[in-house]
C-alpha positions in Angstrom: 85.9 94.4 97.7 86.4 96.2 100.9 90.4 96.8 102.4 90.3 94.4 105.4 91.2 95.8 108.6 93.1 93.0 110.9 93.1 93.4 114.8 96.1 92.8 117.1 95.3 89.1 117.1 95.2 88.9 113.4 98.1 90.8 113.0 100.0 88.6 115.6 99.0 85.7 113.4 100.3 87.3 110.4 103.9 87.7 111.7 104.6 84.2 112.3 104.3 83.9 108.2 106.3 86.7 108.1 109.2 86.0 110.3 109.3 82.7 108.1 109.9 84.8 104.8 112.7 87.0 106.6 114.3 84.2 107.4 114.0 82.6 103.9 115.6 85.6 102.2 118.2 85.6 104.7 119.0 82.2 104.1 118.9 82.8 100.1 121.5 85.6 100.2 123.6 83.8 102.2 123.0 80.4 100.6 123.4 81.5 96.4 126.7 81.1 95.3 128.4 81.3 91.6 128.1 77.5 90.3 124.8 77.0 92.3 121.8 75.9 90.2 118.5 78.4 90.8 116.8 74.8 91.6 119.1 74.1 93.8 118.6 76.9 95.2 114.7 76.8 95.3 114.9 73.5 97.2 116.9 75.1 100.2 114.3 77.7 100.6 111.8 75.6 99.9 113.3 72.6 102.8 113.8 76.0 105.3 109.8 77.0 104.9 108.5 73.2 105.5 110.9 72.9 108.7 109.2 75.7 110.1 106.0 74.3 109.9 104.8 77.0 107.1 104.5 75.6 103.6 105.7 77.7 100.6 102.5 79.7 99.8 103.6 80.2 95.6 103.8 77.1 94.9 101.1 76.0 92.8 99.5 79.7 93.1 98.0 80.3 89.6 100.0 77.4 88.4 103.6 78.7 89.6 105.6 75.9 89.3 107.7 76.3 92.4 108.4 77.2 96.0 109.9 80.6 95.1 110.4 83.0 92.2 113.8 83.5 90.9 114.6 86.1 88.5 118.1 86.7 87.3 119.6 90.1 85.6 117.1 91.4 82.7 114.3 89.2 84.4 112.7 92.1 86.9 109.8 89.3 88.7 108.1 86.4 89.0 111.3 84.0 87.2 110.8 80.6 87.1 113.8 78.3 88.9 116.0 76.8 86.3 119.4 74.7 85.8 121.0 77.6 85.1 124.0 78.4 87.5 124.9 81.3 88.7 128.1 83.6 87.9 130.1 86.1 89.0 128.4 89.1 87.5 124.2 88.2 88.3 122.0 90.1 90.1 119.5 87.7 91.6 115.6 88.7 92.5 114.2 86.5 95.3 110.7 86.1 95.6 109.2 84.7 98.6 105.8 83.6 99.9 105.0 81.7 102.8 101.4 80.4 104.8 101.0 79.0 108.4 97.5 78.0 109.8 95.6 80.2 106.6 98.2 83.5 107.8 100.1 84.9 104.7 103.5 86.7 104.0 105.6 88.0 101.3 108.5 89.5 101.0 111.7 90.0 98.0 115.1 91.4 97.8 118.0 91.6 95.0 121.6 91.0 96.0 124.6 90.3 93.4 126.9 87.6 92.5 130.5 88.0 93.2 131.3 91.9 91.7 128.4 93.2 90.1 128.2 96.7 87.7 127.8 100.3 89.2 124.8 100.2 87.3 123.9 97.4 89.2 124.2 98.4 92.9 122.8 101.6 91.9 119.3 99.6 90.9 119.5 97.3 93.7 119.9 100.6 95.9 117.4 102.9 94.1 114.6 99.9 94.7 115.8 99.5 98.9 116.2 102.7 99.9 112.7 103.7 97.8 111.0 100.5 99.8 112.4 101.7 103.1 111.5 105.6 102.5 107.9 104.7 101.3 107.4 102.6 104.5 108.8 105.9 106.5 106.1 108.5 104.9 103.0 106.1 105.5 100.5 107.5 108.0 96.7 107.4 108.9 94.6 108.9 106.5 97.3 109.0 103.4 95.6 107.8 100.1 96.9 104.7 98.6 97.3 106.8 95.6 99.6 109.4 97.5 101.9 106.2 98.7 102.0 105.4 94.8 102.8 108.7 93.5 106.0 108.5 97.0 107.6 105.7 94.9 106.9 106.8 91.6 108.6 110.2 92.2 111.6 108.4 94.3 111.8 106.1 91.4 112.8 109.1 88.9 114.6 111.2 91.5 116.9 108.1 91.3 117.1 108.1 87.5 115.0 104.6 87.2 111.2 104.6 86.0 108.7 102.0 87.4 107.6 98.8 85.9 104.3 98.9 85.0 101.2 96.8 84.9 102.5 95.1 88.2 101.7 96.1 91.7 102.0 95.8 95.7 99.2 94.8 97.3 97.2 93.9 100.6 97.5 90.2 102.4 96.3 88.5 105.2 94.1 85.4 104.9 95.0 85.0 101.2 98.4 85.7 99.5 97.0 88.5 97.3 94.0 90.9 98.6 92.5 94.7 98.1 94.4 97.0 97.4 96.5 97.1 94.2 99.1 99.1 95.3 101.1 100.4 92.0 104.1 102.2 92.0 103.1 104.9 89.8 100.1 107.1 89.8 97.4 106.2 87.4 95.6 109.1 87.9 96.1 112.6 87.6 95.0 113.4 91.6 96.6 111.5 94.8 94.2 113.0 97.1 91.1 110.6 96.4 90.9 106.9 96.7 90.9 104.5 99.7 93.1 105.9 102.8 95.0 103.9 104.6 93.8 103.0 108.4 95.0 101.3 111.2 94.7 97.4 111.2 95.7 97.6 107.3 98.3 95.0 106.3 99.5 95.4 102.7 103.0 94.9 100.5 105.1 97.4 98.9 107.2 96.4 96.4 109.2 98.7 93.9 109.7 97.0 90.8 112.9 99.4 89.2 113.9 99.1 85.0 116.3 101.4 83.6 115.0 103.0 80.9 111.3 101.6 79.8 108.9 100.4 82.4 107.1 99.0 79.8 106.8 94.9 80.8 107.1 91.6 78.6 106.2 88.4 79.4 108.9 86.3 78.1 108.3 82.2 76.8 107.4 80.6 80.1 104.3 83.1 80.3 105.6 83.8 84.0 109.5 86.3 84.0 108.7 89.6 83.4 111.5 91.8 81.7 111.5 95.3 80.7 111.2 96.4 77.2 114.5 97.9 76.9 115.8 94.4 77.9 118.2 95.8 80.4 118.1 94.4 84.0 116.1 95.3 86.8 115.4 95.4 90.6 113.1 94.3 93.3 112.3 94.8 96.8 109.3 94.0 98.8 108.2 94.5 102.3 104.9 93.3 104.2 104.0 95.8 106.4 101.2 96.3 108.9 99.7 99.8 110.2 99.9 100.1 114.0 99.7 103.3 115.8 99.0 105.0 112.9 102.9 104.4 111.2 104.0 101.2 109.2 105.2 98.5 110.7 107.8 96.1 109.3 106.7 92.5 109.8 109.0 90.9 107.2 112.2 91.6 109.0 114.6 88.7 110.7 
């Protein structure tokens, strides 16, 4: 399938779903508090998206079973939202996917609970500032694989390794679209592939594990951990290509 190419209408379009998702992780970090149930926490997100207008574009999305994904400590993506409550201590992985009239957006971030390790802030760090200085390189005419092998090498430069087997990707009239957008290189040369071009609207998402990148899918066939069982990180931008530089379209 071809990388679709948006036009200044479409990409207006895409920021209103967009805007909504900034807003929702905003609300998140502000809103999760030690004792607070991930449910509970779920349905505020979830109440914020449907007073926009937008509805909560995960939610039944290959049989997710709610608004937004969740993932707590060891659990790196894609946690399902429990009764369990937070503490003092968690790092906390939101998720979050919204639609408004067919438009899609996506976005995540990891904040703590109350005092959190060094270890801790230094993932939650490594996978910001490698989001953000991914987002800065992007130009016309760089490979997709070149932007991979960017947050690979970041990755390690930090002393982390990539999660593998799980991507960023394209969106626009459906929540997940061409390219796969890894962050490592699967292939010994960055210089050949699809390029990116103006009009492009994709995700980037470092997914950050300690030791292994190596993934498991635990019981509920949806939280992904690491194999070293340690916890993880996860940050994620959608971001469109106008005048030839990335443009952040999930910021409040």
């Amino acid at each position: 399938m071809a990388i679709s190419i948006k036009n200044p209408k479409e990409i207006s379009a895409l920021q209103i779903p967009n805007r909504v998702v900034a807003q929702s992780l905003d609300l998140a970090q502000k809103s999760a508090k030690e004792g607070m149930s991930l449910k509970e926490l779920d349905s505020i997100i979830e109440d914020f998206i449907l007073s926009c207008g937008a509805k909560p574009s995960f939610k039944g999305l290959y049989g997710f079973p709610c608004a937004v994904c969740i993932s707590v400590n060891e659990v790196i993506i894609h946690g399902i939202p429990t009764d369990y409550r937070l503490k003092s201590g968690d790092i906390v992985g939101v998720d979050i996917g919204a639609e408004y009239n067919g438009w899609f957006g996506d976005g995540a971030i990891t904040f703590g609970i109350g005092e959190i390790t060094k270890t801790d802030q230094q993932l939650i760090q490594c996978s910001k500032d490698v989001l953000y200085d991914a987002i800065d390189s992007i130009r016309v005419n760089m490979h997709f694989k070149e932007l991979s092998k960017f947050l690979q090498d970041r990755i390690v430069a930090s002393g982390f390794v990539p999660l593998q087997g799980f991507c960023g990707h394209g969106i626009g009239r459906a929540p997940h679209e061409e390219p796969e957008i890894p962050n490592f290189l699967e292939t010994p040369n960055p210089k050949q592939g699809p390029k990116i071009r103006e009009g492009m609207v994709f995700c980037i998402e470092p997914m950050i594990c300690q030791k292994s990148g190596e993934p498991k899918v635990l019981s509920d066939n949806w939280s992904v951990v690491s194999a070293d069982g340690l916890n993880g990180s996860h940050y994620e931008h959608t971001v469109a290509i106008i005048g030839g530089k990335a443009q952040i379209l999930t910021e409040v």
